[in-house]
NUNUNU-482720 format. One record per residue (C-alpha): x, y, z; residue in one letter. Coordinates in nm, 4 decimals, always signed. Layout:
> c1; c2; c3; aa
> X; Y; Z; a $
...
END
This chain:
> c1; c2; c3; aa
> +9.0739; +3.7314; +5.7928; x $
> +8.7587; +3.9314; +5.7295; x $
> +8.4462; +4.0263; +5.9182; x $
> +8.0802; +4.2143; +5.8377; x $
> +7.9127; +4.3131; +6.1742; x $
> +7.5901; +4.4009; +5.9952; x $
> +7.6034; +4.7604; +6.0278; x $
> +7.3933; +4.9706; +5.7770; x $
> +7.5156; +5.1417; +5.4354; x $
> +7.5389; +5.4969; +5.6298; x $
> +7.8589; +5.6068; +5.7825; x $
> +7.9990; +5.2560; +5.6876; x $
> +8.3163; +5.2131; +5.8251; x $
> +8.6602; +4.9738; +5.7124; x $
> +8.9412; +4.8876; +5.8923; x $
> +9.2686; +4.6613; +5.7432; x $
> +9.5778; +4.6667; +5.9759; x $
> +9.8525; +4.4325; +6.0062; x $
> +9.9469; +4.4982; +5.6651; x $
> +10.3511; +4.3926; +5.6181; x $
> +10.3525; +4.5937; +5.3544; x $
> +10.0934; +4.8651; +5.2872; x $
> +10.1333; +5.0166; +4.8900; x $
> +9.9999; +5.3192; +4.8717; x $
> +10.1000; +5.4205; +4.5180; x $
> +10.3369; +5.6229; +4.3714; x $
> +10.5645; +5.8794; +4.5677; x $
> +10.3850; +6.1396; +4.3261; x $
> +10.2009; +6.2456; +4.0784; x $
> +10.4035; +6.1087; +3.7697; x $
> +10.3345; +5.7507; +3.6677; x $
> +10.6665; +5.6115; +3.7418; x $
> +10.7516; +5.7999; +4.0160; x $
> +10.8786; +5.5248; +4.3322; x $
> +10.6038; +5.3215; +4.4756; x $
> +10.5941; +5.4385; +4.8071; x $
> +10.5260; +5.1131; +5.0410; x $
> +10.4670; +5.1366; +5.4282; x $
> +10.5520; +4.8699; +5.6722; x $
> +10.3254; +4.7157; +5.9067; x $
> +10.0571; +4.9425; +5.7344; x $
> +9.6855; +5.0100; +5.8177; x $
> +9.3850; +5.2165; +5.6047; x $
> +9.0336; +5.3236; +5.7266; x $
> +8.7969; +5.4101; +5.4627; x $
> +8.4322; +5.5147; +5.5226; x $
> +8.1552; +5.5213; +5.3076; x $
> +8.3678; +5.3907; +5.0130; x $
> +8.6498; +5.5920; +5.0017; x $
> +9.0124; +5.6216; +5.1990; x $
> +8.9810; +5.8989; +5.4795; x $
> +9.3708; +5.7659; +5.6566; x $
> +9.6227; +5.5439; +5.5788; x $
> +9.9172; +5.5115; +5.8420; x $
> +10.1251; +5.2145; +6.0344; x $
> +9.8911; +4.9810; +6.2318; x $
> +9.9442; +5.0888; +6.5906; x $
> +9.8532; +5.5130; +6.4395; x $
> +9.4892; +5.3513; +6.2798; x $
> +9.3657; +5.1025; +6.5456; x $
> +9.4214; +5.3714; +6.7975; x $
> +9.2808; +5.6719; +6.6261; x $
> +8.9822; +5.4867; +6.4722; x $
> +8.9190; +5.1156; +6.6899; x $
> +8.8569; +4.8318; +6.4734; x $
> +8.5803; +4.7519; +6.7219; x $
> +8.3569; +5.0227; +6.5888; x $
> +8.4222; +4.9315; +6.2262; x $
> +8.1506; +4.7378; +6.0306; x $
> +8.3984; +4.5701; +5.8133; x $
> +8.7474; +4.4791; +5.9643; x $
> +9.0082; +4.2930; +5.8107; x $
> +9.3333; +4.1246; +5.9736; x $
> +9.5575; +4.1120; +5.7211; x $
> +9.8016; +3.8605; +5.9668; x $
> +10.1255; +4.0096; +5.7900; x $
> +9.9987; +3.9805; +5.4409; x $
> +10.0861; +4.2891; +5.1748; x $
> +9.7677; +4.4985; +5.0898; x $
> +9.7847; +4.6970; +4.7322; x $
> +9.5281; +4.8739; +4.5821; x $
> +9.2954; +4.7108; +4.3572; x $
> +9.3977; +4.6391; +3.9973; x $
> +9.2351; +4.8465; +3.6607; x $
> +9.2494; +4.6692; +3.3443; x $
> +9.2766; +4.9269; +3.0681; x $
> +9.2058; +4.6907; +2.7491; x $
> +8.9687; +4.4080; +2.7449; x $
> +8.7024; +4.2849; +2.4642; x $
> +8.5381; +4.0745; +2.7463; x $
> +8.1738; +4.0637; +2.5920; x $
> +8.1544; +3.8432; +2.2970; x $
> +8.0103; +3.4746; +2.2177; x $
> +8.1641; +3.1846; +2.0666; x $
> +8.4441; +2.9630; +2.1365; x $
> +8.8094; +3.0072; +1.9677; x $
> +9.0315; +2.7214; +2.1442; x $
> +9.0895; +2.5153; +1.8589; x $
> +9.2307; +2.8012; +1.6746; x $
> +9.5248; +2.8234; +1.9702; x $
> +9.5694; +2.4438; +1.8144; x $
> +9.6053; +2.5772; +1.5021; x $
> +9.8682; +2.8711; +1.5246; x $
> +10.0622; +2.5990; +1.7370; x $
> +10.0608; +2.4252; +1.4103; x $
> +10.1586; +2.7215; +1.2562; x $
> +9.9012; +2.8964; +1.1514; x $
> +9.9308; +3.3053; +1.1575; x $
> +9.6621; +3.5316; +1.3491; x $
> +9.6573; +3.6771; +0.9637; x $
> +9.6114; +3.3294; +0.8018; x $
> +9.3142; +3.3140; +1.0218; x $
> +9.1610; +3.5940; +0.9782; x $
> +9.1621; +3.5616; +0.5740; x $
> +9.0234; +3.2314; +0.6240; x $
> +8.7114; +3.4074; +0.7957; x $
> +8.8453; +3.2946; +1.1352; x $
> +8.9503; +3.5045; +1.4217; x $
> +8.7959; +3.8381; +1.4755; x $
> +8.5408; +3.7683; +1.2020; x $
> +8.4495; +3.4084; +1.3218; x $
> +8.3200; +3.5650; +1.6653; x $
> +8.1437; +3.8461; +1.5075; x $
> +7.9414; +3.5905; +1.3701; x $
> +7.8903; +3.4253; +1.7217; x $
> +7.8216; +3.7322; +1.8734; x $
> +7.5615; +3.8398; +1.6046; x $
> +7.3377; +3.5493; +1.7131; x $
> +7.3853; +3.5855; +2.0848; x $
> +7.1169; +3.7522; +2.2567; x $
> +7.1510; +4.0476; +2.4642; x $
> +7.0959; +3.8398; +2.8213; x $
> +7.3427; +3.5603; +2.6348; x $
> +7.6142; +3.8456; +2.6496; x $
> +7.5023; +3.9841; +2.9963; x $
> +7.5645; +3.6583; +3.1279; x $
> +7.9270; +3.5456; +2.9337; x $
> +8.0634; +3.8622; +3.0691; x $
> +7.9059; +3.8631; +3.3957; x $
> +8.1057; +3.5249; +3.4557; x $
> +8.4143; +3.6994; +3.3082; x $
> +8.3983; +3.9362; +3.5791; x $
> +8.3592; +3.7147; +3.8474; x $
> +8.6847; +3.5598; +3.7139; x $
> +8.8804; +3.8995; +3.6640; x $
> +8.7553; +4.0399; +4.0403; x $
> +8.8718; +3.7178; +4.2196; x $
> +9.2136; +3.7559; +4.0655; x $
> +9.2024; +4.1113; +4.1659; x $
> +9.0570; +4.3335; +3.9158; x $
> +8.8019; +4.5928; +4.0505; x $
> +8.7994; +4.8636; +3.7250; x $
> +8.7810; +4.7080; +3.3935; x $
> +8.7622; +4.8464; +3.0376; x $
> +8.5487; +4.6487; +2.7652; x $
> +8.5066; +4.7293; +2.4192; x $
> +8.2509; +4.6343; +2.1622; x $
> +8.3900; +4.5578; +1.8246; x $
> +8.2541; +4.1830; +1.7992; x $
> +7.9485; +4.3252; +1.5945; x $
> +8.0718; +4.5326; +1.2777; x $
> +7.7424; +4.6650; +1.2623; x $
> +7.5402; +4.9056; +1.3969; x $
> +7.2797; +4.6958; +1.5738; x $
> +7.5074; +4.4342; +1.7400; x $
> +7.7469; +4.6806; +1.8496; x $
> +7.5221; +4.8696; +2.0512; x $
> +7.3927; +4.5558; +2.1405; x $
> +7.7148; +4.5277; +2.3041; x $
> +7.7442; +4.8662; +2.4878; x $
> +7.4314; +4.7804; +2.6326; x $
> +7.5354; +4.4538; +2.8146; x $
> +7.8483; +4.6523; +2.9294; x $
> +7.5655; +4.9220; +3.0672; x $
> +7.3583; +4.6578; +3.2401; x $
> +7.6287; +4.4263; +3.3471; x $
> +7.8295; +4.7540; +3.5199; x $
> +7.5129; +4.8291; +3.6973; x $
> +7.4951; +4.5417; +3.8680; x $
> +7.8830; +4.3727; +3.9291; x $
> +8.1340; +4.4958; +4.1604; x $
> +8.3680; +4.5535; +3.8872; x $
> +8.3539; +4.8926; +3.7667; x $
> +8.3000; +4.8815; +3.3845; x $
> +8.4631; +5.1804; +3.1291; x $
> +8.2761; +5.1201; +2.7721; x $
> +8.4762; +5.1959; +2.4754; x $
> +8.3247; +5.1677; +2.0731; x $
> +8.5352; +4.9646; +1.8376; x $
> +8.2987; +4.9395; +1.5572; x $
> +8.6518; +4.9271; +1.3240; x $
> +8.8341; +4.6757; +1.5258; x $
> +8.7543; +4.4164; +1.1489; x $
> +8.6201; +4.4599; +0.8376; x $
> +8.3056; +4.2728; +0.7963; x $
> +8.2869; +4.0099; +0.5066; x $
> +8.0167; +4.2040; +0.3228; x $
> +8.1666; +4.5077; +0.2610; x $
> +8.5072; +4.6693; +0.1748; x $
> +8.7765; +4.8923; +0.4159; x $
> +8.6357; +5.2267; +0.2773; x $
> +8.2784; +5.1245; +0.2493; x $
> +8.2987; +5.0067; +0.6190; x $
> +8.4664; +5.3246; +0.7648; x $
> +8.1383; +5.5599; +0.5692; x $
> +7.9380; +5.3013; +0.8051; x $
> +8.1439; +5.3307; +1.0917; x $
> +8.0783; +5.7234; +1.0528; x $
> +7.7562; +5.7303; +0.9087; x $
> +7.5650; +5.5243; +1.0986; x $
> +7.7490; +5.3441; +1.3718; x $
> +7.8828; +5.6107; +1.5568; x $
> +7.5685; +5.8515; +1.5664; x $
> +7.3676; +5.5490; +1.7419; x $
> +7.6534; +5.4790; +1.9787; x $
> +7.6237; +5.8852; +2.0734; x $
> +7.2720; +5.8123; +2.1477; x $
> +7.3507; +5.5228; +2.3702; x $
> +7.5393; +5.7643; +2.5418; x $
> +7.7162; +5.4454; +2.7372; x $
> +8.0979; +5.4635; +2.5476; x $
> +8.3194; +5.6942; +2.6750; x $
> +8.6601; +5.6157; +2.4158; x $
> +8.6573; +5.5059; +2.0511; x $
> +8.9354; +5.2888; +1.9284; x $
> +9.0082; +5.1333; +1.6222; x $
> +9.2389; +4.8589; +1.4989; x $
> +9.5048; +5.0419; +1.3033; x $
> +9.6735; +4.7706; +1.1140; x $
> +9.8333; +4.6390; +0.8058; x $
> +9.5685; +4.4696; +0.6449; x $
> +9.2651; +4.6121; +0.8783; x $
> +9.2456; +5.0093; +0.9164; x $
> +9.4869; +5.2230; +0.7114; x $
> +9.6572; +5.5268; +0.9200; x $
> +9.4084; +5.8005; +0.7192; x $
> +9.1261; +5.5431; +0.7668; x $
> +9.1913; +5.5286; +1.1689; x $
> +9.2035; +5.9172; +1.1785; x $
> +8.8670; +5.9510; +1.0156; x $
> +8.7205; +5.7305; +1.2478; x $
> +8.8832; +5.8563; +1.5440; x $
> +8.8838; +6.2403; +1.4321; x $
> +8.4511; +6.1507; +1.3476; x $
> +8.4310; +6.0043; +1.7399; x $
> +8.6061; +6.3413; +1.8727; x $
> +8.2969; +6.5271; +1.7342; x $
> +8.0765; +6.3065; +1.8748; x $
> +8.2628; +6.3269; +2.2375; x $
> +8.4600; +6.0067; +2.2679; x $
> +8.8026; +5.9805; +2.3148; x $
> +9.0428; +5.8400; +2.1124; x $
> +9.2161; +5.4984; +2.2074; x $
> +9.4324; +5.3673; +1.9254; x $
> +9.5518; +4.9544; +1.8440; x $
> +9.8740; +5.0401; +1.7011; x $
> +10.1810; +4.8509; +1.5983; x $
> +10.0520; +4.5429; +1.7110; x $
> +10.1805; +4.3071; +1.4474; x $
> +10.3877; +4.5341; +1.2273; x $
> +10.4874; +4.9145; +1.2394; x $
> +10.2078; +5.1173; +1.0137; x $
> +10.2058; +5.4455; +1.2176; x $
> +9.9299; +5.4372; +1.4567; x $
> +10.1187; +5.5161; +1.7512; x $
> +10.2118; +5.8661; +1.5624; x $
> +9.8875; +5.9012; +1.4945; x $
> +9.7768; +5.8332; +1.8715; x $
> +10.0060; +6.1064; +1.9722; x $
> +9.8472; +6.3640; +1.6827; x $
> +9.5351; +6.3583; +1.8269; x $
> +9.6258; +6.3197; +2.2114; x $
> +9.4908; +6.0064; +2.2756; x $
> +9.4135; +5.8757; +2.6107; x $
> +9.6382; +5.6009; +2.5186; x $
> +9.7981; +5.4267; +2.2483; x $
> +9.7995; +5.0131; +2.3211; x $
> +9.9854; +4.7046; +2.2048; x $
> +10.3189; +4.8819; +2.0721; x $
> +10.4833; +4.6231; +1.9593; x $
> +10.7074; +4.7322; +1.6698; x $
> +10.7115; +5.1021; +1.8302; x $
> +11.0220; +5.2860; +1.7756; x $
> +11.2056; +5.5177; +1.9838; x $
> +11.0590; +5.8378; +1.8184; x $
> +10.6639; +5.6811; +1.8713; x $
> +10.7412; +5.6946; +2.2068; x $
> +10.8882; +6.0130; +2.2258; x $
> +10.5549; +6.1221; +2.0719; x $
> +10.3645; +5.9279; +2.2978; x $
> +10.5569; +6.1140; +2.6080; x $
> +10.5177; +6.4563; +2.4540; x $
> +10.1036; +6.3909; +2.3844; x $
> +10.0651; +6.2644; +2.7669; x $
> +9.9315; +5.9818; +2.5833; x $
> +9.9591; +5.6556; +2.8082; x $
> +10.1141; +5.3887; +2.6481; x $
> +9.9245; +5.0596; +2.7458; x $
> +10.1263; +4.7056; +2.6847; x $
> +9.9524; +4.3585; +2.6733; x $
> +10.1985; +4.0961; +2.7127; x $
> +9.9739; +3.8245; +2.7237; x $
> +9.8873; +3.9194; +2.3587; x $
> +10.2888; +3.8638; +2.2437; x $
> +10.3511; +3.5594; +2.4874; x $
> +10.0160; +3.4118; +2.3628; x $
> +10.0753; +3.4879; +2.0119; x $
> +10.4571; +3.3772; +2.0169; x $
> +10.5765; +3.7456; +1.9467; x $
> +10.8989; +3.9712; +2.0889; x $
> +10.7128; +4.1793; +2.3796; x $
> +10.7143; +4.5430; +2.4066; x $
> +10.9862; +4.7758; +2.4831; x $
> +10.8768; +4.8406; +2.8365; x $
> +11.2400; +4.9124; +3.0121; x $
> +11.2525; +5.1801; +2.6615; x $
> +10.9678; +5.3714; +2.7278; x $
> +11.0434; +5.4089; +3.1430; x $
> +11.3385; +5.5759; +3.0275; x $
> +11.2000; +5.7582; +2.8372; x $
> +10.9367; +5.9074; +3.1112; x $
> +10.6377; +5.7083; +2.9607; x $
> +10.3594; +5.5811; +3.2281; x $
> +10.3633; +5.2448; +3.1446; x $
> +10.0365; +5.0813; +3.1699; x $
> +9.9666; +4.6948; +3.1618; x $
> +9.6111; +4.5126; +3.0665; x $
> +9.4895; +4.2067; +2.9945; x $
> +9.3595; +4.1948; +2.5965; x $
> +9.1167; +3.9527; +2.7246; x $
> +8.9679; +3.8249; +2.4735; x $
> +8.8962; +3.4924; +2.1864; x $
> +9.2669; +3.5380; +2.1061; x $
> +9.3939; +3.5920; +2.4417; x $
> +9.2096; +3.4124; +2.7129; x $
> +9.3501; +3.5420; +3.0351; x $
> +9.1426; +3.7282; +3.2717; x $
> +9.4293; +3.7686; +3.5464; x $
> +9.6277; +4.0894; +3.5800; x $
> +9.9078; +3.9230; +3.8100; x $
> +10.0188; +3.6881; +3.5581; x $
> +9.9982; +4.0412; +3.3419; x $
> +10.2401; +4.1273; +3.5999; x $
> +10.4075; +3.7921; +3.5800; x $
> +10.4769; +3.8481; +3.2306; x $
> +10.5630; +4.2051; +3.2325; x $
> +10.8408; +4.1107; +3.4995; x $
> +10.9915; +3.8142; +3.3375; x $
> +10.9335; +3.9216; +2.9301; x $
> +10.9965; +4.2943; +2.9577; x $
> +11.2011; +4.3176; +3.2720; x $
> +11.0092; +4.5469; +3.4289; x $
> +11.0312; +4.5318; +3.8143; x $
> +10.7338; +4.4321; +4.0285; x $
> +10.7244; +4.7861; +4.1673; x $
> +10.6994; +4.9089; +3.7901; x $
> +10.4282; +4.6152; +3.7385; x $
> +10.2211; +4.7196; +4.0237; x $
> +10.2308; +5.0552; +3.9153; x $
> +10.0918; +4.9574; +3.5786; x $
> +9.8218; +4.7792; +3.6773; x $
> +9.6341; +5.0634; +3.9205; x $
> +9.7884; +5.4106; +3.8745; x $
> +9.9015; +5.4218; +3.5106; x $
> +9.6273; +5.2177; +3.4006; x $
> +9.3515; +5.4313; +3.5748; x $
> +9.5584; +5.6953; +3.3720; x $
> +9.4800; +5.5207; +3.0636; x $
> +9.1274; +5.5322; +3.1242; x $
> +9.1365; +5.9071; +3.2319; x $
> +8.9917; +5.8108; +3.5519; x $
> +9.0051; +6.0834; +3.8615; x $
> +9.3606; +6.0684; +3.9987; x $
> +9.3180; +5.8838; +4.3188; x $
> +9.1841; +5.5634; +4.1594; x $
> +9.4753; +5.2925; +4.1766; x $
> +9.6266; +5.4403; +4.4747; x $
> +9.5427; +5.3967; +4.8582; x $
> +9.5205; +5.7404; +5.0170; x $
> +9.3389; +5.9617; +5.1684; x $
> +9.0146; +6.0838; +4.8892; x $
> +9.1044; +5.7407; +4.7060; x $
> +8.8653; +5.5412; +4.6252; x $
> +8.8837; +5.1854; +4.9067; x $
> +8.9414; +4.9237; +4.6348; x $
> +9.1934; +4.6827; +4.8035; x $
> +9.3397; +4.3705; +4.7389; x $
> +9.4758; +4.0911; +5.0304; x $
> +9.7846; +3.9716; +4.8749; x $
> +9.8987; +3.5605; +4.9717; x $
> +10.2229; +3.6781; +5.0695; x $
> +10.4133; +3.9076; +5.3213; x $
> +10.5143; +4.1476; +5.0218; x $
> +10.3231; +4.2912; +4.6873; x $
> +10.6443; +4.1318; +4.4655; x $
> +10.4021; +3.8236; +4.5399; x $
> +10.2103; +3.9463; +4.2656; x $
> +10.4116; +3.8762; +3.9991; x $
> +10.6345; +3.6114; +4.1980; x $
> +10.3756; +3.3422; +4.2096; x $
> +10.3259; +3.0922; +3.9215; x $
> +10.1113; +2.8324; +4.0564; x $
> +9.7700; +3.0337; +4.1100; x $
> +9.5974; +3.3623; +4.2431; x $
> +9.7986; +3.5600; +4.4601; x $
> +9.5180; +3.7604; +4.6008; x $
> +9.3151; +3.5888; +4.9147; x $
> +9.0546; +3.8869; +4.9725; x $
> +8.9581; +4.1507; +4.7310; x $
> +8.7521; +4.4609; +4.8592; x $
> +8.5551; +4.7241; +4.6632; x $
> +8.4203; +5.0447; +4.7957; x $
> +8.5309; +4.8929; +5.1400; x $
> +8.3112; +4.5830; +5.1237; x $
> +8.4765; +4.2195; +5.1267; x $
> +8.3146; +4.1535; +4.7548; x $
> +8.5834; +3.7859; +4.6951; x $
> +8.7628; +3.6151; +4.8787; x $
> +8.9627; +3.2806; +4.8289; x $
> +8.9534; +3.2845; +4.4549; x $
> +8.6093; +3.3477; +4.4788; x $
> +8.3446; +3.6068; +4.4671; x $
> +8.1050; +3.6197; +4.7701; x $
> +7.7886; +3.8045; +4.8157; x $
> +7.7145; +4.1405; +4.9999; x $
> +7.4749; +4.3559; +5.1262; x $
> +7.4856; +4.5876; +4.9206; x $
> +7.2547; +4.6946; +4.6528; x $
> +7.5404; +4.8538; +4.4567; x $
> +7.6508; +4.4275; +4.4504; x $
> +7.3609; +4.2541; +4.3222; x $
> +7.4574; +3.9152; +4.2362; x $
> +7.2349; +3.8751; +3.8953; x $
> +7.0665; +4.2339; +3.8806; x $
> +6.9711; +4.3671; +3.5596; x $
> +6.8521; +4.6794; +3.4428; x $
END
């Protein structure tokens, strides 16, 4: 249980004790290092950010809960830090369910997309939406992904294809980031389709003539990706693109071997990107690559189990000393917005253990997103993003089928959902429909 005495923003102090188990994060710095878990476990932040972390009886007697504006009882409950999803397209209009009928029936995500469905039939949605239509789709997004735990979120553009709409989009992730507990990470994926009116190669000259120079402007996207793919963006297409962002000061974030094996995890590696996501059909040398670049690999198994596909070599690329990162791939094509059934699925379709899972949804996916070092952890200089677990242990996360595992979900040290649901606060970093 959770309590706000009403203090002021200055000095503002957080207690949670009674933790049964406490994970703090990794045992060090490398991704897949141990998760180091503490029994009986308590934190204090103030201001925002962990100053101690320690078993309950050290905190409540070196800092009293009494003096704390917001203390939480965590009653024997497991408290992990709060989850970063490195890959979403979670602003975008339209509605896609009826094509999830369809590639029941059969259909391929290919078939679709040469049809003018898929990608292409929500670029055309999205074109008409207006900008406060977007603000408020993924505004209600959010509210979905925080409640099930998510307090750092990436979002791409890419539903555009041209210049206008897809800064269009950067814009709603600007205004919706400045005013939603989730912390938003923009990334550009002007070539995530090519748009009906124009060819590949005509498209990439706009990509790098135009689109790119107006994103730079924007000065809101901090990665550019592109969809490197048999029938989408050739390898020497995706490094112009990618190679054009690097001059314009975004880093590179590849869609590689997603649906077949064209090279784009090679070509992640080549130019050191932050990561290198999907990875489907990578081989054992790709990931070798991917190691030797420090490039994170980032694996969506949502996207295989939703599109009927083998998942991703996860147990492989552990071995092989690869910071495995999960994410969602929210989006028309994948419509889940919760990282523990990420973690569900990464458990039970790629056998990685719930330790590994945890680990890939906060450290190695802040890693992803080349985010400071303490995000995804919970220790002293981290920032207090925390998560209430339904259970007495953080395997609950991925154990739990029948709904959301996490009863209370804090950011910055402020109670911001809590029973599946987000709640307000008092804080103006919060507002609960701000705009800018």
């Amino acid at each position: 249980m959770s309590a706000e005495n009403g203090a002021g923003t200055a000095g503002h102090k957080t207690i949670v004790y009674n933790a049964g188990e406490l994970a703090v994060g990794p045992e060090g710095s490398a991704g897949n290092d141990d998760l180091r878990v503490l029994t009986d476990g308590a934190l204090v932040a103030v201001d925002g950010t962990v100053v101690s972390v320690g078993s309950s009886e050290e905190i409540t007697r070196s800092y009293p809960p009494e003096n704390a504006d917001t203390v939480i009882d965590a009653d024997g409950d497991a408290v992990v830090p709060g989850f970063v999803d490195p890959h979403t397209h979670a602003v975008f209009a339209g509605d896609r369910s009826d094509e999830f009928e369809a590639k029941l029936e059969g259909t391929t995500y290919q078939e679709l997309l040469a049809d003018g469905g898929g990608i292409l039939r929500t670029v055309r949605a999205t074109r008409e939406a207006s900008l406060e239509e977007l603000v408020a789709n993924l505004r209600t997004h959010l509210d979905v992904m925080l409640a099930h735990g998510t307090t750092t979120a990436e979002v791409k553009s890419g539903y555009g294809l041209d210049t206008d709409t897809e800064c269009r989009l950067l814009e709603a992730i600007s205004i919706v980031d400045d005013s939603h507990p989730v912390d938003l990470v923009a990334t550009f994926l002007g070539a995530h389709a090519v748009p009906p009116e124009t060819d590949a190669d005509a498209y990439v000259e706009q990509v790098i003539d135009e689109q790119l120079l107006a994103v730079a402007n924007q000065g809101i996207a901090r990665f550019c990706d592109v969809f490197c793919e048999d029938g989408v963006f050739s390898v020497e297409q995706s490094r112009r693109v990618l190679e054009a962002g690097l001059e314009f000061g975004l880093t590179p974030k590849v869609h590689a071997e997603e649906l077949s094996h064209l090279g784009g995890t090679k070509l992640a590696a080549d130019l050191e990107a932050a990561s290198a996501d999907h990875l489907l059909y990578s081989s054992e040398d790709d990931i070798d690559a991917l190691v030797a670049a420090n490039t994170v690999p980032v694996l969506l198994p949502g996207t295989a189990f939703g599109l009927g596909e083998s998942y991703a070599d996860a147990r492989g690329m552990l071995e092989a000393g690869a910071p495995v990162a999960l994410a969602t791939d929210f989006n028309p094509n994948c419509f889940g917005r919760s990282m523990t059934f990420t973690q569900t699925l990464a458990c039970v379709g790629m056998g990685m253990t719930p330790a590994e899972a945890l680990l890939g949804s906060t450290t190695n996916a802040a890693m992803a997103l080349d985010l400071p070092g303490e995000t995804g952890r919970l220790e002293p200089g981290a920032p207090a993003d925390f998560l209430v677990v339904d259970g007495p242990r953080y395997a609950h996360l991925a154990y739990q089928l029948d709904g959301n595992p996490v009863r209370t979900v804090c950011k910055d040290g402020r109670v911001v959902a809590e029973g599946g649901r987000r709640v307000d606060t008092d804080s103006d970093r919060f507002e609960a429909e701000g705009t800018r």
